[in-house]
N, C-alpha and C positions, 0 to 999 in steps of 0.2 A: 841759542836756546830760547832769547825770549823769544823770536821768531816762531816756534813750534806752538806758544800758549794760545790755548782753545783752539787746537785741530783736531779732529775725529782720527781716530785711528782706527775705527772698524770699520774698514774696507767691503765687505760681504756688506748683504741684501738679506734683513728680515724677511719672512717667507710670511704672504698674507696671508689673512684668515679666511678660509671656505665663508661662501655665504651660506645662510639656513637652505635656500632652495637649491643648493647644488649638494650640500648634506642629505636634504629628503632622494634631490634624485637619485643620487649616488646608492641607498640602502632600499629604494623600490627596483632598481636594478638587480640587484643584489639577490631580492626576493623573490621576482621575476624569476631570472637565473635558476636558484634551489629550485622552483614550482619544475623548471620547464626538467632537469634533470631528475625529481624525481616520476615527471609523468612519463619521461624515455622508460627508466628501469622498469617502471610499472607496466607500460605497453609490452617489454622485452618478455618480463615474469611470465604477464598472460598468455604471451603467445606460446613460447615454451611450456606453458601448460596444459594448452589444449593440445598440443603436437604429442605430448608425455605422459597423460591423466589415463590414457586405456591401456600403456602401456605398466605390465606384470612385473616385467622385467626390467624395469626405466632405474636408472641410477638415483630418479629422484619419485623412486614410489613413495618413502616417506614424508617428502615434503609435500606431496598430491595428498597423501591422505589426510594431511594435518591442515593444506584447503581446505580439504572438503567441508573436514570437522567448524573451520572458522565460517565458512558458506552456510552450512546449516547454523550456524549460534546466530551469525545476523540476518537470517528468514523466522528462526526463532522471536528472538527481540522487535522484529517488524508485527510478528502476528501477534505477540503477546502485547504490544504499544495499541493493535489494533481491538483488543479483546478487551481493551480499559471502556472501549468506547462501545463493547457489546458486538463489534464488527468481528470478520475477518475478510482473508483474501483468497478468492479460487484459483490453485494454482495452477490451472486447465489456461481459463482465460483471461486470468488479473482481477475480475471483478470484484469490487467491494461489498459484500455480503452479512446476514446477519449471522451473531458468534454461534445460531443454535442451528443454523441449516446444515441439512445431511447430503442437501444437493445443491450446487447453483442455478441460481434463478434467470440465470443468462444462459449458460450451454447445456445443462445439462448434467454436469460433471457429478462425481461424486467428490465429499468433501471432510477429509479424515479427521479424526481426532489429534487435537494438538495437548502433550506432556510441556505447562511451563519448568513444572520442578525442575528442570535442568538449570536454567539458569535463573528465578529466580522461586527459590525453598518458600513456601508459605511461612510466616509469621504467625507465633501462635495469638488469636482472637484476645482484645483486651476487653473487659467487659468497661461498657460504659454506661452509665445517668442515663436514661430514655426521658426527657422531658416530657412531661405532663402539659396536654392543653388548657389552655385558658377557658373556663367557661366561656359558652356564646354569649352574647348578650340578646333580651328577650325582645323580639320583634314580632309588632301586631301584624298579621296576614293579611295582607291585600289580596285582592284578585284582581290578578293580569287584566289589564287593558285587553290587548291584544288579543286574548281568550274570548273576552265578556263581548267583543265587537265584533271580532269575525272568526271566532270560533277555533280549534283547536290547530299549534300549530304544524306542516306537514313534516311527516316522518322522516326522519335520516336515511340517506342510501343505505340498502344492505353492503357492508366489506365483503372483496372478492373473496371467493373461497375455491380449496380445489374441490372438479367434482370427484376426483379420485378418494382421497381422505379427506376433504373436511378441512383441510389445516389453513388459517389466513394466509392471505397472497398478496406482495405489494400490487400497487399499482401499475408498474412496470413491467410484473416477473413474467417469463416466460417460458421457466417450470417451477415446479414447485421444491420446495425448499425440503420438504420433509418427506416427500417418496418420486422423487424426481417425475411426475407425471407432466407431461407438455399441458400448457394449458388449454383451453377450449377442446383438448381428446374425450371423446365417451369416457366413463368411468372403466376404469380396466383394462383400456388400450397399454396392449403395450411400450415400456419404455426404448425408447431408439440408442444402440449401443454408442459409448463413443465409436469417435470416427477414427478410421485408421492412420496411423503414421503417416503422415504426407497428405492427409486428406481432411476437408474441414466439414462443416454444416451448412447448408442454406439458414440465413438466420428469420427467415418467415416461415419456411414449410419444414426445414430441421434436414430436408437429403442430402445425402454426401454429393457433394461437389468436388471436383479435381484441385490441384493446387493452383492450379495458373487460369483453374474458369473467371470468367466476366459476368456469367450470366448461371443464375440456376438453373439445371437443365431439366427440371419437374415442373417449375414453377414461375421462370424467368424472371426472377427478383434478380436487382446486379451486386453483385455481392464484392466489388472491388472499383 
């Protein structure tokens, strides 16, 4: 027996400890993983839905309609985030537009009214304090240098305007916002219809061009 004192008798092997960096990899693996399975289901959904979305008689018209509804809440939410900042978006061509045009200023398009009350209810008005300004304080009148030396000075560019109606036009635009008139047309010319399904616009002269042109065929601008 005294032979035995101070022998270990646990036979087995402590199980080491994970390092931190075999910890992190291990749970970006992990996360990885979830992503990549939930982008499969999400690729599978879509596709199933556009094979099912026309169909009347589809096993899953209900869940088509209750897309739809969630598609339209977040074009909603897109325009309504845009209309904070006075914008919106033409859903012709993408363009980012001002919130009061009735046309865009890139195609053409006409541009509908949007209902936010759906998702979010107006808040009823708190009235609030209108601050009062401070008196100016009194300042003796010079006269401009610049006046007295060479004389008065030259006038601001007139802003573009349409000649159709009158209404300001950015810089850019290339109809007009508020009666869709192409720019630089006589006043009264008339507006050019959208284009057909499959068919676009030359974006200098506005003619329908095929889908697969290179080249505008009025106007020879390349349009691709």
């Amino acid at each position: 027996m005294d032979g035995m004192n101070g022998m270990n008798f646990n036979t087995g092997n402590a199980p080491a400890q994970p390092s931190p960096a075999a910890v992190a990899k291990a749970e970006e693996g992990y996360r990885n993983a979830v992503k990549e399975t939930q982008k499969a289901f999400w690729e599978l959904g879509k596709r199933v839905f556009e094979a099912e979305k026309d169909k009347a008689d589809s096993d899953y018209a209900s869940d088509m309609a209750e897309i739809d509804k969630k598609v339209e809440n977040e074009k909603l939410w897109q325009l309504y985030r845009l209309s904070l900042e006075d914008k919106t978006k033409c859903e012709k061509c993408g363009a980012i537009i001002t919130s009061d045009s009735v046309f865009c200023n890139k195609c053409g398009a006409s541009v509908p009214e949007r209902d936010f009350s759906v998702i979010c209810p107006e808040e009823p008005a708190v009235d609030e304090p209108v601050p009062q300004p401070e008196p100016a304080p009194s300042v003796t009148p010079v006269q401009p240098v610049l006046q007295r030396t060479f004389g008065p000075a030259p006038a601001a560019p007139s802003p573009r305007v349409c000649q159709n109606c009158g209404s300001p036009l950015l810089d850019d635009a290339m109809f007009c916002e508020q009666c869709g008139q192409r720019v630089g047309e006589a006043p009264g010319a008339p507006v050019p219809p959208p284009a057909p399904a499959g068919r676009g616009a030359c974006p200098k002269c506005g003619a329908l061009i095929l889908p697969d042109a290179m080249f505008c065929e009025a106007c020879g601008t390349k349009v691709v």
